[in-house]
C-alpha positions as CSV (number, residue, x, y, z in Angstrom):
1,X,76.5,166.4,60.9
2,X,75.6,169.8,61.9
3,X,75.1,173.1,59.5
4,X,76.5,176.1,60.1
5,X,74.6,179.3,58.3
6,X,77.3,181.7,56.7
7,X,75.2,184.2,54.5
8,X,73.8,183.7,51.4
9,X,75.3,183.4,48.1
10,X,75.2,186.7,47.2
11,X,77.7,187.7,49.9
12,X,80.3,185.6,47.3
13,X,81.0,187.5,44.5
14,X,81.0,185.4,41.6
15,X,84.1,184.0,40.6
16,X,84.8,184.9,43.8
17,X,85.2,183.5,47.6
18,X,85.0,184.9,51.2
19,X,86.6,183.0,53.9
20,X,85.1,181.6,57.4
21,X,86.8,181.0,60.4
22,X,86.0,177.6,62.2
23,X,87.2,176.0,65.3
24,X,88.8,173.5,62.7
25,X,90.5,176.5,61.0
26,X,89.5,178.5,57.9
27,X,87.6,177.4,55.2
28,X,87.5,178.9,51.5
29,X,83.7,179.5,50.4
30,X,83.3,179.9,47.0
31,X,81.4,181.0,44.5
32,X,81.6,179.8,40.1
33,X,80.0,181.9,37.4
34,X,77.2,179.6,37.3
35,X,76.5,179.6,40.9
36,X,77.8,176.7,42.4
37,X,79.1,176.9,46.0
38,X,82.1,174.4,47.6
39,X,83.5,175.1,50.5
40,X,87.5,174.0,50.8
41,X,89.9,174.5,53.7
42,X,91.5,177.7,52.8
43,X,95.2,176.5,52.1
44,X,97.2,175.3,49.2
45,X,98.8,171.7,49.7
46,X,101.6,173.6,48.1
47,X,103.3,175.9,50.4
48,X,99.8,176.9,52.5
49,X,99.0,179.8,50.2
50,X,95.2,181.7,50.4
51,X,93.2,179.7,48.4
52,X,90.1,182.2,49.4
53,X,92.4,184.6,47.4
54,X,92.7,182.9,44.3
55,X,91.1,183.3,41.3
56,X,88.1,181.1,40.4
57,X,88.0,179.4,36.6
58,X,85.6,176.5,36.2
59,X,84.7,174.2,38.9
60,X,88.6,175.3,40.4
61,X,90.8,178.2,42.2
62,X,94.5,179.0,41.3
63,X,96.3,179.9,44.2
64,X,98.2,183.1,44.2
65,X,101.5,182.0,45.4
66,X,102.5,179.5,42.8
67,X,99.3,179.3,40.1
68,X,98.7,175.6,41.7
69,X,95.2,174.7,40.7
70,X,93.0,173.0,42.6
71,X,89.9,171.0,42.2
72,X,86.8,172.6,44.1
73,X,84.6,169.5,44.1
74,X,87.7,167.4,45.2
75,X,89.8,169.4,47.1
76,X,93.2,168.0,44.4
77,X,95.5,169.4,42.9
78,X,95.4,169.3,38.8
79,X,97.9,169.2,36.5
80,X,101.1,167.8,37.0
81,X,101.1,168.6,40.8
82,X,100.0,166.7,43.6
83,X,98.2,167.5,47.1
84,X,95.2,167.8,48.5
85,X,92.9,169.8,50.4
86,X,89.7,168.4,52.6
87,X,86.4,169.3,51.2
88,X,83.7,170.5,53.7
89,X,79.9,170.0,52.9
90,X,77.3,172.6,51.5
91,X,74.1,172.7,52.0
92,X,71.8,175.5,50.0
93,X,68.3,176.5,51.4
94,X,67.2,179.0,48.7
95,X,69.7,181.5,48.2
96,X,71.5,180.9,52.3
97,X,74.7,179.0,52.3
98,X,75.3,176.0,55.0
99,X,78.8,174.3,55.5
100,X,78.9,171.3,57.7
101,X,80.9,169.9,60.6
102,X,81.1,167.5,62.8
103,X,78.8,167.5,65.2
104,X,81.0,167.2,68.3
105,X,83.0,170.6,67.3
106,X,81.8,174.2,69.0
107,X,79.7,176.8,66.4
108,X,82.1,178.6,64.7
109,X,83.1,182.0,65.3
């Protein structure tokens, strides 16, 4: 796997997310009060709403469309609905923030 430096985490707000475009599409980076980082693709299984837009409770993110919640450490949906998104890898050097991907896919943009 290859990393990908995107800033460090205090270009997150916390509670808070900022989103990365990839050549595998955008992927939600976020931020929890206690400064843990996941890194989600940045769509609800619902109805493909902003996940980087949501807001950010616990170890999860509502999204704003339709207040479906989803897991940040496993990328599923809680509660009564179902769906998933993929999870992508983080990697923390200090304070910088890595995501993986694949090693046979162009640097991101």
């Amino acid at each position: 796997m290859d990393w990908f430096d995107i800033g460090t985490i205090d270009d997150i707000p916390a509670r808070g997310a900022r989103c990365v475009t990839t050549p595998e599409g955008r992927i939600g980076v976020f931020r929890t009060a206690d400064d843990q980082i996941f890194a989600i693709e940045d769509h609800c299984p619902h109805k493909g709403g902003p996940l980087s837009q949501g807001i950010v409770h616990g170890a999860s993110v509502t999204c704003p469309l339709h207040n479906w919640v989803i897991s940040l450490e496993t990328g599923m949906a809680e509660g009564a609905d179902s769906g998933t998104v993929r999870t992508i890898a983080v990697r923390l050097d200090g304070r910088r923030i890595a995501i993986g991907r694949e090693s046979h896919l162009l640097a991101a943009e």
